[in-house]
C-alpha positions in Angstrom: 52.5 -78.3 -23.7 55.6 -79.5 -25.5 56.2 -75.5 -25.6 55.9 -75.1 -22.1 58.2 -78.2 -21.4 61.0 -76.8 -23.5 62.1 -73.6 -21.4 65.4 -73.9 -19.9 64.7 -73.0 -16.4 61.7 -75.8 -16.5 64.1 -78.4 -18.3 66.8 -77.0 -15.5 64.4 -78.0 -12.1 63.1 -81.0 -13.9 59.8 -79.4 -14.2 57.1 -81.1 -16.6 53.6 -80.5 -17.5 51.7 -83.5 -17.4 48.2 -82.4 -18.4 47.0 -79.1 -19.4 43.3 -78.4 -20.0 41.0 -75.3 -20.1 41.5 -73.1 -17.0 43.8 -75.8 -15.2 47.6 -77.7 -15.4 48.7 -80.3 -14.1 52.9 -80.0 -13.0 55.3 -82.9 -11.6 58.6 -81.6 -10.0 60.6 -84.5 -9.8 62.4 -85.3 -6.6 66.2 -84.4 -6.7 68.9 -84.1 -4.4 70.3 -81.1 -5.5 66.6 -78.6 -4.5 67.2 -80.3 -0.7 68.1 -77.5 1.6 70.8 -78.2 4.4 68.5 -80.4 6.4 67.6 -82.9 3.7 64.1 -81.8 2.8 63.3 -79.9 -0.4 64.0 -76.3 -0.7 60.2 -74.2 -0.3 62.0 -72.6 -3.1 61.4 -75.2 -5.7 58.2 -75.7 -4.4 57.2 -71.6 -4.8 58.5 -72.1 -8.9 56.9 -75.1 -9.4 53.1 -73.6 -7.8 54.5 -70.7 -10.4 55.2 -71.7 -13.1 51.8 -74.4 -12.8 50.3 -70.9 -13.1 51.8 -70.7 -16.6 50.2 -73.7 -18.2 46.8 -73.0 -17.0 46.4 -69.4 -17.3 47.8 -70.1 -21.2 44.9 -72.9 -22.0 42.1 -70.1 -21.5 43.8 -68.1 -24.3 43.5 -68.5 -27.9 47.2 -67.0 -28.7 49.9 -66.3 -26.0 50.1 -62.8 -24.8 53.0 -60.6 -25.2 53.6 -60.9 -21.5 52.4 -62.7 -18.8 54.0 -62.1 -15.3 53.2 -63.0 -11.7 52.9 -60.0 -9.9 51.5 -61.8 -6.5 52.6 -65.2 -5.2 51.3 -66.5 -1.8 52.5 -70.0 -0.8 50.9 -71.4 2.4 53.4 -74.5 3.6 51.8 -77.1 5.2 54.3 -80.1 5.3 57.9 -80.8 4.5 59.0 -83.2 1.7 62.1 -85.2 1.5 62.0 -88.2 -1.1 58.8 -87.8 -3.2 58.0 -85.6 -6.5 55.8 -83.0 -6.1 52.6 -82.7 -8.0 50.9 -79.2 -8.7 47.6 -79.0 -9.7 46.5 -75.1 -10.9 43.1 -74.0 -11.5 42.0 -70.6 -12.9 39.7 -69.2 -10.5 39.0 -65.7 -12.8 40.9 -64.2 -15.3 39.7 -60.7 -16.7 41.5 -58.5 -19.6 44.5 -58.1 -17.9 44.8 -60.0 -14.4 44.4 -63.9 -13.7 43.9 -65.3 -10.4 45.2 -68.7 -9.4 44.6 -71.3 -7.1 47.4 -74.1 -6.6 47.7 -77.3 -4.4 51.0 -79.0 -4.3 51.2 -82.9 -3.3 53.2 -85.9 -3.0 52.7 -88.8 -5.0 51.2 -90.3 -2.5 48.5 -87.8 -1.8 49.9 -86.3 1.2 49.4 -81.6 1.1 52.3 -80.0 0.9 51.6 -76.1 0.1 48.9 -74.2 -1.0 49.4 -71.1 -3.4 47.3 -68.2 -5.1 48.8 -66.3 -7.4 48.0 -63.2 -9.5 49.3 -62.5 -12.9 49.2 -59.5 -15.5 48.5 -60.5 -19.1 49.4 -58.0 -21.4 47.7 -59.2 -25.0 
């Protein structure tokens, strides 16, 4: 996890892994003024990276070593409410992974509970 946490474009949103375990992650994306789009609620955007890169953390704790590659090659983000002054919380589970593709499933929250965006990604895994 401190791995994950360390890339610059994670450290850059304010991205953080909170809890990674087998076939699931756990993301926060910390609320922040500068993601808000004209309007004053939070870019979909930084939503669409953080469901994206929750992918990430629980695709990697199914795997004994990291793969060469990993890369999202299908992102679908349902949005279902707008946020203005809460952190987001992702929660990723790993609904199948084979050799070379993973599936994902990701639901995105406030703090206080309230559904924000669903995702379901697909990425390749080259070993």
């Amino acid at each position: 996890m401190k791995t994950l946490n360390g890339e610059a474009f994670l450290r850059w949103m304010g991205l953080r892994f909170e809890q990674v375990r087998f076939g699931y992650a756990r993301l926060r994306l910390p609320h922040r003024r500068r993601l808000h789009q004209g309007d004053g609620v939070l870019h979909g955007g930084a939503i669409a990276s953080a469901i994206d890169t929750a992918v990430i953390g629980a695709i990697l704790s199914t795997m004994s070593k990291r793969p060469r590659r990993l890369a999202t090659i299908d992102l679908h983000v349902h949005y279902l409410d707008a946020v203005a002054d809460e952190d987001i919380v992702t929660e990723a589970r790993v609904r199948r992974r084979g050799k070379t593709v993973a599936f994902v499933e990701v639901d995105a929250r406030t703090d206080s509970g309230r559904e924000v965006a669903h995702g379901e990604v697909s990425c390749r895994v080259n070993l």
